[in-house]
N, C-alpha and C positions, 0 to 999 in steps of 0.2 A: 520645806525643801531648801536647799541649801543654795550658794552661787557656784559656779561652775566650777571654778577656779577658785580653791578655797585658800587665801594667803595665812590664814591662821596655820593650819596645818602644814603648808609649804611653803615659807615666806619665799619668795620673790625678791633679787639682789639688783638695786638698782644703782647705775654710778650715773652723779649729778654731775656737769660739765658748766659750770656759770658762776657769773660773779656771787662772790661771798656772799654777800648778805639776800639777794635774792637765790641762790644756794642751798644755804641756811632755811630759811623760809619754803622752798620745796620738798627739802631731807625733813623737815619737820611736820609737813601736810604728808609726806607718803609715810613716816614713822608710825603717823595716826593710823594711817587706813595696812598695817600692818608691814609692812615693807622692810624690808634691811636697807640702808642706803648707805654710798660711799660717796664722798665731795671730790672734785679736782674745778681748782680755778680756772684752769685752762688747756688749750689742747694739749699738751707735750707733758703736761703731767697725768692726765689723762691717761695715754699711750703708758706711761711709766704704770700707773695703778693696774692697767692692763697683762702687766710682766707676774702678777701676784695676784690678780684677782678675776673671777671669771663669773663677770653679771648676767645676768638674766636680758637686760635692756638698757642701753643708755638713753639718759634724757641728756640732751645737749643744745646750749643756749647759742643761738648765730654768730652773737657778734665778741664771743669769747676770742683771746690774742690764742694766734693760731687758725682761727676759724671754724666755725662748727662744721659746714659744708667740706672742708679741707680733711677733716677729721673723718668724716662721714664715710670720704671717698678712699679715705687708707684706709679704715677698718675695712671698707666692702673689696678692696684690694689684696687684704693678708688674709691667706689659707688660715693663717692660724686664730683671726677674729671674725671674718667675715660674716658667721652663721649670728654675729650679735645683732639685733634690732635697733636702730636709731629711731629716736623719735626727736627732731628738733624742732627747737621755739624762738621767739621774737615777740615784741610788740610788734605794732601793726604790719603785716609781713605784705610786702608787692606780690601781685602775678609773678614776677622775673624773681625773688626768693623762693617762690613756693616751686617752681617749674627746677631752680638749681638743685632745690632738699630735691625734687624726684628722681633726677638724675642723678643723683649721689647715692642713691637707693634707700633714702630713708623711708620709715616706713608708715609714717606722716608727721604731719607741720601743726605746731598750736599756736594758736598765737595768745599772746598775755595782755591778760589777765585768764583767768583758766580755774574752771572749779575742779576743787581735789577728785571729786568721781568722775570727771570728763576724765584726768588724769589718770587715774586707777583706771576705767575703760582703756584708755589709749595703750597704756601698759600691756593689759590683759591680752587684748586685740594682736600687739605685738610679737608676745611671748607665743602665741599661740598659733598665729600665724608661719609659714613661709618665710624666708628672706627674699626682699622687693627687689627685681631688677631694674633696673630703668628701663620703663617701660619706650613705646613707643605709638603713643593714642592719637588719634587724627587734632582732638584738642588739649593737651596736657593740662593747662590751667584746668579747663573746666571739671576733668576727670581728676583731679587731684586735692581741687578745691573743696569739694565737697567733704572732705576728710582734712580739711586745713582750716577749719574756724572752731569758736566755740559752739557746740550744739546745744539748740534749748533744752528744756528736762523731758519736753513730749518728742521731742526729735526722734525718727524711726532708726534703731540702729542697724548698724550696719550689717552688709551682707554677708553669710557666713565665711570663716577663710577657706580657701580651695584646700584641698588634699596635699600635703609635701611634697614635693618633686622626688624621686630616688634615684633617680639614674646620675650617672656622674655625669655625663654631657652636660646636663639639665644647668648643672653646678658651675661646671667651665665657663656656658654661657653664658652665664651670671655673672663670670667675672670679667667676661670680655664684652658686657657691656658695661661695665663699671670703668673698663677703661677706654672706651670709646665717650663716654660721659664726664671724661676728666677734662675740666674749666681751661679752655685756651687749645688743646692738644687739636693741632693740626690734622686735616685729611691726609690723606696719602695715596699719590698718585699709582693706577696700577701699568707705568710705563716698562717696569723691569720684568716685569709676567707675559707683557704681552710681547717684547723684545725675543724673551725667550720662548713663548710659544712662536712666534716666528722660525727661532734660529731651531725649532724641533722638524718646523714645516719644512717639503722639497721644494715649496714654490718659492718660497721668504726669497729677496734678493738682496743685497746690499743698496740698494738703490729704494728698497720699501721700506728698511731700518731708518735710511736717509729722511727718508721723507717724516715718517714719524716722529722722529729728536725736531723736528723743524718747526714744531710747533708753538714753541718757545726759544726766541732769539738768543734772551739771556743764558737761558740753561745751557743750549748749544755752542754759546761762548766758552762755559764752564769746562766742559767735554772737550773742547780743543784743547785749553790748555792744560786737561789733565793727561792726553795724547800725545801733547808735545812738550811732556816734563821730560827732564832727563832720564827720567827712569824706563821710557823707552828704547832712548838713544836710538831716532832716526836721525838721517842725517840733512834731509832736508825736511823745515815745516810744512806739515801737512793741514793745510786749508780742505780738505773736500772732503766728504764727511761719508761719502759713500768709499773714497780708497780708504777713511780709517776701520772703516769696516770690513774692508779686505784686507787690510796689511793687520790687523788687533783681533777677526774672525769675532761671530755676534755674539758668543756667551761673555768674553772679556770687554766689549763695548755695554752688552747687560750689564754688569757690575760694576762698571765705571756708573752707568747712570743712577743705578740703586744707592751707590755713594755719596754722588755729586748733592742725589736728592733729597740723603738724609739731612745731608752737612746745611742743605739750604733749608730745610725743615725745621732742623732743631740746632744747627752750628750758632748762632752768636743771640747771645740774650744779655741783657741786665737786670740788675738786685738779684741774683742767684743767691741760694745761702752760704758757696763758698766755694764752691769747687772752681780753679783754676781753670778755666776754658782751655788757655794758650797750652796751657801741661795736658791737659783732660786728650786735648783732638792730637797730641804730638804724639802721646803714649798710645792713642788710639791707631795713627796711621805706623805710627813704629811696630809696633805690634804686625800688623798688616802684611806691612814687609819681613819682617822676620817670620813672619807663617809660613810664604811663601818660600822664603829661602829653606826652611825647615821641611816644608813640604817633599822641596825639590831633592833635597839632601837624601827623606828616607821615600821618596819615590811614592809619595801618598798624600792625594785630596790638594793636587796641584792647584783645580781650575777652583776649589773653592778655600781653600786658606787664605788667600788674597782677605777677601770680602767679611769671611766671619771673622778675622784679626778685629779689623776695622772697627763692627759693628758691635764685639763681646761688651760692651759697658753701657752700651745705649743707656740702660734703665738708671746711669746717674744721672744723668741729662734730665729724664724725665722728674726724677728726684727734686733735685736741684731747682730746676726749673720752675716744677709744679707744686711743688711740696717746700717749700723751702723758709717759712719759718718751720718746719719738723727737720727738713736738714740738717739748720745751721747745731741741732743738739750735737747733728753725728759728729761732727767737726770740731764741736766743742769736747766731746769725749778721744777724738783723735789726738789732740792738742793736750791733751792731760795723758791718756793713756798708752801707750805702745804697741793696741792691735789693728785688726785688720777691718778694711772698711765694712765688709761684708759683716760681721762679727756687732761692729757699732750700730750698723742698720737694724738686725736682727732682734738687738738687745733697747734695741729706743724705739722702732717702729714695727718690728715684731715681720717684716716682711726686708727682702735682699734687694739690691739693684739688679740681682739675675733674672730673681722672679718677675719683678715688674720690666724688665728688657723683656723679656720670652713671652709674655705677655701683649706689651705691645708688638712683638715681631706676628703675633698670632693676629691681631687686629689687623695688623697693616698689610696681611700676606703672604710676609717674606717666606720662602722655599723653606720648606723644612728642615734643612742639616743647618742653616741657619739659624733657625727657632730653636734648633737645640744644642747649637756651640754656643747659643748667648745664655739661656738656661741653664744647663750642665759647666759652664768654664771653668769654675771652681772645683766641684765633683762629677769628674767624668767617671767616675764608678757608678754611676746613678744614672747616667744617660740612658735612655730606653733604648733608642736608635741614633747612629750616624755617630758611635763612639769614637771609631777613629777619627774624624775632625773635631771632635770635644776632646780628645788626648793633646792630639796636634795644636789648637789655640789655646791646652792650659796651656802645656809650656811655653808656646810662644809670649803668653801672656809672663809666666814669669822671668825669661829670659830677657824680657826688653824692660822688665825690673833691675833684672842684674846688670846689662848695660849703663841702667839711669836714664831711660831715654825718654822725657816726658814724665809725667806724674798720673798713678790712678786713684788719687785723691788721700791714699798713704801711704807710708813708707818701709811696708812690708815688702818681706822676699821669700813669699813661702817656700816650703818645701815640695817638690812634683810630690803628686798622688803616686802610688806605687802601681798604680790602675795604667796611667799614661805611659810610666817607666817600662811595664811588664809590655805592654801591647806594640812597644816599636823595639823591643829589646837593648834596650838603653841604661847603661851603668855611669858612673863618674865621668873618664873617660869620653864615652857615647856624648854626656849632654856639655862636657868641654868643645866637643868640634861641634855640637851645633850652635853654641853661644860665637865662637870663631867665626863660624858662615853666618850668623846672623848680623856679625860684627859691620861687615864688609857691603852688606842691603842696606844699610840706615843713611849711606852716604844720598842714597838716592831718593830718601824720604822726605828728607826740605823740600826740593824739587816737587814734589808730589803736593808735599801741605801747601806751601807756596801756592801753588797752582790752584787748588782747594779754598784755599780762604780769600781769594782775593777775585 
């Protein structure tokens, strides 16, 4: 009788992720045991071999530049690699390595030294297996550990793998744990949900929203002075926090908080790979306001173009942020080449900063037309639901291009979707006077960022 899994018959394509010479020395122990393999030194070439090649499993080394774990969590991020198996290695790996690979969704940990058939097993096991979510066990180490050493020759193997999941939720959730398990990524409070389930109730009063913002002194600094930017133009400062809930009514105090809280969540960081913060959050609240004004012009998705202006780019942030030596490729390719950011992400990381924005808006809760003005901004012809505010923030998105107002990390000026143009009946003309009224909002956005950042 044969092995299960016959590599003879159907080699098996592995891409090796680790230094050269132990690399080398891997690709030549799985050559043996019948294998195809592919090298990359490091993460970012990695991703690149990815653009051409479509392995069976990757084997990937921890402490490769870039980072194996980092690596881990973009493949288990892109629709378009996700379904591939990690299996990452180290010499002697901590608790706190092996517990990171789980949460990354590898699909286990070796630690080195490693005989070639523990190797082919781990393979085999891999291929055959499910793609690993990060799970959630009462003790991770111990349940992960046992799949994270070398096993003796008598060692009992392991338990068979479960059935494939097939439902597509199954799939989703897979990825919305992957990003809830990304290294550093803040909680997120659900203060803007429960604002607005108030402001749904007959009970809610201005005086209960009051109470709730009061939880945090600082935040509720923030909130005034985002109240009392110019962009309200009261005429006297409003100290009490229950009139700005009557004079701003609770869905627009919601969204001011949802803002405040992103900006304080993910607003200021250092070693980014590259993206311009001070340009990133100016195009961002530029935007913002030009939705609104655009909103108001074609009399659609008033109470929320405000907020999805704002929020359409999250996902460089997280980029940038989290991923950023893989960033800094995109920016390298921006600087050399004349496209669009979307386009370098796609083409270096194999996934968009829409997808990973919509993504996290799914984690985080944010209201659905939300979830899908940050997903959809680019291709509102694609949007499932809540198109017209994805028509409404492409443009806004490209108008406060054509302005120059801030930076979204390039320096394209696409052309509207013909999807966006058709759906507000808008020609040359048509998107001249909303660029004009857009014109005339921006004075009031310093005010606003001002207020925001400080």
């Amino acid at each position: 009788m044969g092995d299960p899994i016959n590599n003879t018959k159907n080699p098996k394509q592995v891409l090796i992720v680790d230094h050269e010479r132990l690399g080398n020395l891997i690709s030549k122990m799985l050559t043996q045991e019948e294998f195809m393999t592919e090298m990359a030194n490091d993460g970012l070439k990695a991703l690149g071999k990815l653009r051409t090649l479509n392995p069976d499993v990757i084997v990937a080394e921890l402490s490769v530049s870039g980072g194996g774990i980092k690596l881990a969590e973009l493949i288990g991020l892109s629709p378009k690699y996700q379904h591939i198996p990690v299996i990452l290695m180290a010499a002697n790996p901590t608790p706190d390595m092996i517990i990171r690979a789980r949460n990354a969704g590898c699909s286990s940990f070796m630690a080195k030294p490693f005989r070639p058939s523990e190797l082919k097993r781990r393979i085999d096991l891999a291929v055959s297996a499910p793609p690993v979510p990060p799970p959630k066990p009462a003790d991770p180490v111990a349940e992960f550990v046992s799949q994270s050493t070398v096993l003796s020759e008598d060692a009992k193997p392991d338990a068979p793998p479960q059935e494939e999941p097939s439902k597509d939720n199954e799939k989703a959730e897979g990825i919305l744990n992957r990003v809830k398990s990304i290294e550093g990524l803040p909680s997120f409070p659900a203060t803007h949900a429960e604002i607005l389930k108030m402001a749904k109730s007959e009970d809610a009063s201005s005086d209960d929203i009051a109470e709730k913002l009061q939880l945090d002194p600082g935040f509720l600094a923030t909130i005034f002075k985002l109240v009392n930017s110019s962009y309200y133009g009261f005429n006297k400062q409003v100290k009490d926090l229950s009139l700005a809930v009557t004079l701003l009514g609770l869905e627009e105090i919601a969204n001011l908080v949802l803002a405040a809280q992103v900006f304080e969540k993910l607003g200021n960081y250092k070693d980014g790979a590259g993206l311009d913060l001070k340009a990133f959050w100016r195009h961002s609240v530029g935007t913002a306001f030009v939705a609104r004004a655009v909103a108001k012009k074609l009399n659609a998705e008033v109470e929320s173009a405000f907020l999805a202006g704002m929020l359409h780019d999250l996902g460089k942030i997280i980029l940038d942020r989290y991923f950023s030596d893989y960033y800094k490729a995109v920016f390298e390719v921006l600087n050399e080449e004349d496209i669009a950011i979307a386009q370098a992400e796609q083409e270096i990381l194999g996934i968009t900063h829409a997808a990973i924005g919509g993504q996290l808006a799914e984690e985080w809760k944010f209201p659905k037309n939300y979830l899908n003005a940050i997903t959809y901004h680019h291709m509102p012809r694609t949007a499932p639901r809540y198109q017209r505010l994805v028509c409404l923030v492409h443009l806004s998105d490209i108008i406060c291009r054509q302005l120059n107002y801030g930076s979204g990390g390039d320096k394209q000026i696409p052309t509207p979707d013909e999807t966006a143009l058709e759906r507000f009946s808008l020609g040359d003309r048509g998107m001249k006077i909303l660029v004009e009224t857009a014109q005339t909002e921006l004075d009031n956005a310093e005010s606003f960022l001002g207020a925001l950042g400080n």
